[in-house]
C-alpha positions as CSV (number, residue, x, y, z in Angstrom):
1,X,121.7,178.9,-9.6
2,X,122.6,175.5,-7.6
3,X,120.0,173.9,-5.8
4,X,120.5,171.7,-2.6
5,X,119.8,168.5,-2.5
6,X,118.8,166.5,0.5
7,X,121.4,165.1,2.8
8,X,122.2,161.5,2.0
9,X,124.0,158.7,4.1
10,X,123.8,157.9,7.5
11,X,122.1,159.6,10.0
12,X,119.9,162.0,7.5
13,X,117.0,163.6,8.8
14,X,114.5,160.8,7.7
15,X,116.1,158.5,10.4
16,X,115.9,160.9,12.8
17,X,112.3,161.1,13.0
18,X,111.6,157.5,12.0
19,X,114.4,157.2,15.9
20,X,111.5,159.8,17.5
21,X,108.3,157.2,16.4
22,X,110.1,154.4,17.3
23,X,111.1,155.6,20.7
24,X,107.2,157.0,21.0
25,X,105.9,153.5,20.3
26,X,108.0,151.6,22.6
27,X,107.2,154.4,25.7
28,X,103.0,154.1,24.3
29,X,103.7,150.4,24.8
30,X,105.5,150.4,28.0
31,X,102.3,152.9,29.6
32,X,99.8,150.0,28.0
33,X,101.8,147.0,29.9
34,X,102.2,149.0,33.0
35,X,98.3,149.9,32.8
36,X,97.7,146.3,32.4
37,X,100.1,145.4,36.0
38,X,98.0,147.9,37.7
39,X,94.7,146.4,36.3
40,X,96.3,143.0,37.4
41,X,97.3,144.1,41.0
42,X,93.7,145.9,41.5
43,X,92.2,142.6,40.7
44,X,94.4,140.4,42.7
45,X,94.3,142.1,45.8
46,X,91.1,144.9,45.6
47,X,88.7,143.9,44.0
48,X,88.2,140.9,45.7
49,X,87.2,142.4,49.2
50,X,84.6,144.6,47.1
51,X,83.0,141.3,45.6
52,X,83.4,139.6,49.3
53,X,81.1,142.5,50.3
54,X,78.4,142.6,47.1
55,X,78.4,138.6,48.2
56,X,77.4,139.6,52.1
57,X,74.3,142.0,50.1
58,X,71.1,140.2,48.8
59,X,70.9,141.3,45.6
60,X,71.8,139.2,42.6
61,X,75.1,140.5,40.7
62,X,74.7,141.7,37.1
63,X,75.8,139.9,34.6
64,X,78.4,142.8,34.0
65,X,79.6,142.3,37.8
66,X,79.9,138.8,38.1
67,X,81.6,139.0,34.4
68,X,84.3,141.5,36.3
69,X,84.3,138.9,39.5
70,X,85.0,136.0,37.1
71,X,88.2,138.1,35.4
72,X,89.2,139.0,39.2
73,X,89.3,135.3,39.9
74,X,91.0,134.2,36.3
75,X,94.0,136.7,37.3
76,X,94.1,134.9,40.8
77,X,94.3,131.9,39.5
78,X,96.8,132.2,36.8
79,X,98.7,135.1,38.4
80,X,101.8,133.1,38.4
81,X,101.9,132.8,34.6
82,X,100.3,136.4,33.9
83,X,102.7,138.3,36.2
84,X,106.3,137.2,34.9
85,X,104.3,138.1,31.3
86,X,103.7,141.3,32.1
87,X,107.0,142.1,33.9
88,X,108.7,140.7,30.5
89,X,106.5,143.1,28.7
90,X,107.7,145.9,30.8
91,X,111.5,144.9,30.3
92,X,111.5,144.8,26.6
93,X,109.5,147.6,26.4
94,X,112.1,149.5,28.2
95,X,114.9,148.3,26.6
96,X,113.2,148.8,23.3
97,X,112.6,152.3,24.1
98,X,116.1,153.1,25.5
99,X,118.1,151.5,22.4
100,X,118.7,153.6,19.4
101,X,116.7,152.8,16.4
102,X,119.1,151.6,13.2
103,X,120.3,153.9,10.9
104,X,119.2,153.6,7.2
105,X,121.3,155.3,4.6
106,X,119.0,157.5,1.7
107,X,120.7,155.0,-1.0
108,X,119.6,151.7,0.7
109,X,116.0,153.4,1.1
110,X,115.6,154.2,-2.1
111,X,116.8,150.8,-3.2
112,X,114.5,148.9,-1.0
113,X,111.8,150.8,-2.8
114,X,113.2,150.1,-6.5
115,X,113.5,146.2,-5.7
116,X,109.9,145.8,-3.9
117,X,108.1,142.9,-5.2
118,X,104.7,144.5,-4.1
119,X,104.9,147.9,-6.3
């Protein structure tokens, strides 16, 4: 009876899902730099009118608050070198995410594995 083996060469099933991960990390990392724009733009342009109106109360800020008011004011301040960051995180994260992942043949996998100095 003959047996099957495995498809070999380019484009094998192997590559396939190691394309899927790869294209799942770059979208996971494109949501976290996007999170972190909106988490910049609420503290640029909110959150400062809700600290101008804990400053009109009485009460002494926690240490928690004025830790959050001192972050607001760290991404005013350095918003013009934080913002073309982030936007350059979004940009390769998208163009990461929209290439195609390179195609390893079966052969050159398993000699990789044969001529590892760490096994």
């Amino acid at each position: 009876m003959k047996t099957m083996s495995p498809p070999t060469g380019v484009g094998s099933a192997g590559d396939e899902s190691h394309g899927k991960r790869q294209h799942r990390l770059a979208l996971f990392l494109v949501a976290v730099v996007l999170l972190a724009f909106g988490v910049f733009v609420y503290f640029v342009f909110v959150f400062p009118k809700i600290i101008a109106a804990w400053g009109a109360e009485a009460e002494p800020l926690s240490v928690a608050a004025r830790m959050v008011a001192r972050l607001s004011l760290f991404c005013r301040s350095y918003g013009l070198v934080l913002l073309p960051l982030l936007m350059a995180g979004i940009g390769a994260g998208a163009v990461w995410a929209v290439m195609p992942a390179p195609r390893v043949s079966r052969e050159h996998k398993e000699r990789q594995g044969r001529e590892s100095p760490l096994l």
